[in-house]
C-alpha positions, -999 to +999 in steps of 0.1 A: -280+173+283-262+173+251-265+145+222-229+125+234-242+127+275-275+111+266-260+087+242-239+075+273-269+075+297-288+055+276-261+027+270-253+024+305-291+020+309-293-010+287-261-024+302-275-022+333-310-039+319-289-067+300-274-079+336-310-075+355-322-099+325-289-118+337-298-123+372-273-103+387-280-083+422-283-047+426-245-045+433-240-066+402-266-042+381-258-006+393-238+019+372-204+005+379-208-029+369-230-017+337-198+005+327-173-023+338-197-045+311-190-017+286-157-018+284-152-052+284-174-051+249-157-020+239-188-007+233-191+033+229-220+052+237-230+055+199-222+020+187-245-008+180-242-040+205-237-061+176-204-042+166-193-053+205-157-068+211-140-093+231-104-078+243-091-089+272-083-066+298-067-055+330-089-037+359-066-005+350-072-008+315-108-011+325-103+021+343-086+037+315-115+030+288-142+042+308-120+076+317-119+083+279-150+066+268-177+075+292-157+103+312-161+080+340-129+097+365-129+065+388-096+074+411-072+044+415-082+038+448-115+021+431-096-006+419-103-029+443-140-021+445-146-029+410-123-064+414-142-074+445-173-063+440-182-064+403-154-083+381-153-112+408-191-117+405-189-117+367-160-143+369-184-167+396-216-163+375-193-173+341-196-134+327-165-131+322-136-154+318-100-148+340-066-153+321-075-170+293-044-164+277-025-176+307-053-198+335-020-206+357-014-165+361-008-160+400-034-141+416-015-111+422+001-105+388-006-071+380-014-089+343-043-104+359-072-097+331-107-105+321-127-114+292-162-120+283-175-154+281-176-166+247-217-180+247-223-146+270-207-131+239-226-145+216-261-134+233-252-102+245-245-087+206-276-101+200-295-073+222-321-054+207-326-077+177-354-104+171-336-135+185-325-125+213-354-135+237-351-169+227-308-168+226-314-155+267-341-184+272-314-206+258-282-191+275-302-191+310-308-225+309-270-239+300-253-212+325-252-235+356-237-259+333-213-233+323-204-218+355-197-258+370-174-262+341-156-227+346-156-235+387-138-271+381-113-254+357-103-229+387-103-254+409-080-276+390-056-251+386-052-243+424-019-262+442-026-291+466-012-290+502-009-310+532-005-294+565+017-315+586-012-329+608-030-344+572-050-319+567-054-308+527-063-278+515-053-254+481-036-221+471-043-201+442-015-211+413+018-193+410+035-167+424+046-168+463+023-196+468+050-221+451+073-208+478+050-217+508+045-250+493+082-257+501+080-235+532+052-262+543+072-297+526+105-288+534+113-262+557+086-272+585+094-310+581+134-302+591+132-275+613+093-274+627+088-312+633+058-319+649+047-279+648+015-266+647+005-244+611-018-216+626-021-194+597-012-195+561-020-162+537-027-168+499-036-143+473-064-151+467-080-163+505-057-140+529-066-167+558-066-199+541-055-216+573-069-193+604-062-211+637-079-181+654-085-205+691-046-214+688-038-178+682-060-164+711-048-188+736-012-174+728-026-136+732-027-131+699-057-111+684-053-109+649-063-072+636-077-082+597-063-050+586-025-061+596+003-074+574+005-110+587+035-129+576+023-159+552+028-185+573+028-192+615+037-219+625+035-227+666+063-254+680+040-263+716+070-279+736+093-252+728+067-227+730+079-207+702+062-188+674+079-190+640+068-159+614+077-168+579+081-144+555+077-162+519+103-137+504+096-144+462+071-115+454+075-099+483+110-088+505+120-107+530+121-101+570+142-065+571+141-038+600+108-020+586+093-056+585+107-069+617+093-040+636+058-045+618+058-080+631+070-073+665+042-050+671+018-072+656+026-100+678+033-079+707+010-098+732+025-132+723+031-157+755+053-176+728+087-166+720+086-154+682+111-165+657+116-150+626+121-167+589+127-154+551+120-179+533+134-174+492+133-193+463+175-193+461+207-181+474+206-159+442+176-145+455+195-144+488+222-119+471+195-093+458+182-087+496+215-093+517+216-056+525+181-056+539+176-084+558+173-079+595+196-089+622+188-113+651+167-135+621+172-164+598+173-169+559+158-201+544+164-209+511+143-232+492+176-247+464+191-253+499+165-270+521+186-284+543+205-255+554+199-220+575+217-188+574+222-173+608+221-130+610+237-127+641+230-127+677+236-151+705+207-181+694+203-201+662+171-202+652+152-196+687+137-164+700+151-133+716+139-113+745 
């Protein structure tokens, strides 16, 4: 092993020490997540942890460091792994802070970025030297506090929502979630009165509402690994199924789409009836092209009107 190799070695081995000493898992403690602490200290293999820094980074940019770095080749299909299973632990335990140039940044933002924790900060530079058994004493004993504080933050952030039964529940801030607020306040209060919201996808919880019994009683088993549309919403006396498409960071309902959701809703009993929902009719313009026939166009600057795409019904199902 040459000079540079061990160097490397033995900084991931302290990495990985400093997040045992942490109380993180084995998942939380393995190779990965010491590199993923590495990088986020832009620490190289010969530097000092007091010389650490605090950039703020994107999983990618994670990716990138530890490629030129460490020579760590992780292939982009790793991304997610180190979001789920490392970055999202560092966030929960108060690690690492998300967005702290931007806390209202929508989940899936591909700006989405991490930092370390200022007090972490502060005791992990501190490795190695004199003080830092007591700094660790110290920084174990304020964490929960820390991670409480971090946790209301989040949950401040998130966007209220009542279903129309009463029931209450939140969505991750920004992006398409906006949208399905007003899918939820204005379009089902006009055109889905009285009708039952079975399933509503957000960012960051794909099955925030999950009526799985509903679902099952229409012959609906829901494979996890399928595109569902962000919100179902079940009209009982009409026995009709209504997909909506929440088309702001996404497209809208087109033939590639349409076909998805016919075959993913093949065994319905319900007739199925299918919505783009969009933020505007200017919105409306950039996807004219693609939007599928025998479907209809909602557009939340113009609540209280639909656009019809042809075919014999407005707004009902076809066989």
């Amino acid at each position: 092993m040459d000079n540079q190799a061990a160097m490397r070695t033995e900084k991931v081995a302290e990495a990985r020490h400093i997040l045992q000493l942490l109380g993180f898992d084995a998942e939380r403690s393995n190779e990965r997540s010491a590199l993923v602490l590495l990088a986020l200290l832009e620490l190289e293999p010969e530097d000092d942890w007091h010389a650490a820094q605090r950039p703020m980074l994107r999983t990618v940019q994670i990716m990138q460091w530890l490629r030129e770095r460490y020579g760590k080749n992780y292939k982009p299909n790793t991304t997610e792994t180190i979001r789920r299973f490392t970055l999202h632990q560092f966030a929960e335990a108060g690690l690492v802070v998300q967005n702290p140039d931007h806390p209202d940044r929508p989940v899936n933002s591909p700006k989405w970025c991490y930092q370390i924790e200022p007090e972490a900060f502060a005791l992990i530079i501190s490795f190695k030297r004199k003080n830092f058994e007591r700094r660790l004493e110290e920084y174990l004993a304020a964490r929960p506090g820390l991670q409480a504080m971090y946790a209301r933050e989040r949950e401040m952030r998130r966007l209220p929502l009542r279903l129309p039964n009463g029931k209450e529940i939140t969505l991750s801030p920004g992006g398409q979630n906006i949208l399905i607020g007003q899918v939820i306040n204005e379009f089902c209060e006009r055109y889905t009165p009285n009708g039952e919201v079975l399933y509503i996808g957000d960012a960051d919880d794909k099955w925030a509402v999950y009526e799985r019994e509903t679902l099952a009683s229409l012959g609906i088993e829901v494979d996890y690994h399928g595109k569902m549309p962000d919100v179902v919403v079940y009209l009982r006396k009409k026995n009709w199924l209504v997909l909506i498409e929440a088309a702001s960071s996404h497209g809208p309902v087109d033939h590639k789409r349409y076909r998805e959701l016919t075959e993913l809703f093949r065994n319905s009993t319900a007739g199925l009836v299918f919505i783009s929902a969009l933020p505007s009719r200017a919105t409306l313009r950039k996807y004219l092209k693609d939007i599928a026939w025998e479907t209809d166009v909602w557009c939340a600057d113009n609540p209280t009107h639909l656009i019809h795409f042809d075919g014999a019904r407005f707004l009902g199902p076809y066989n």
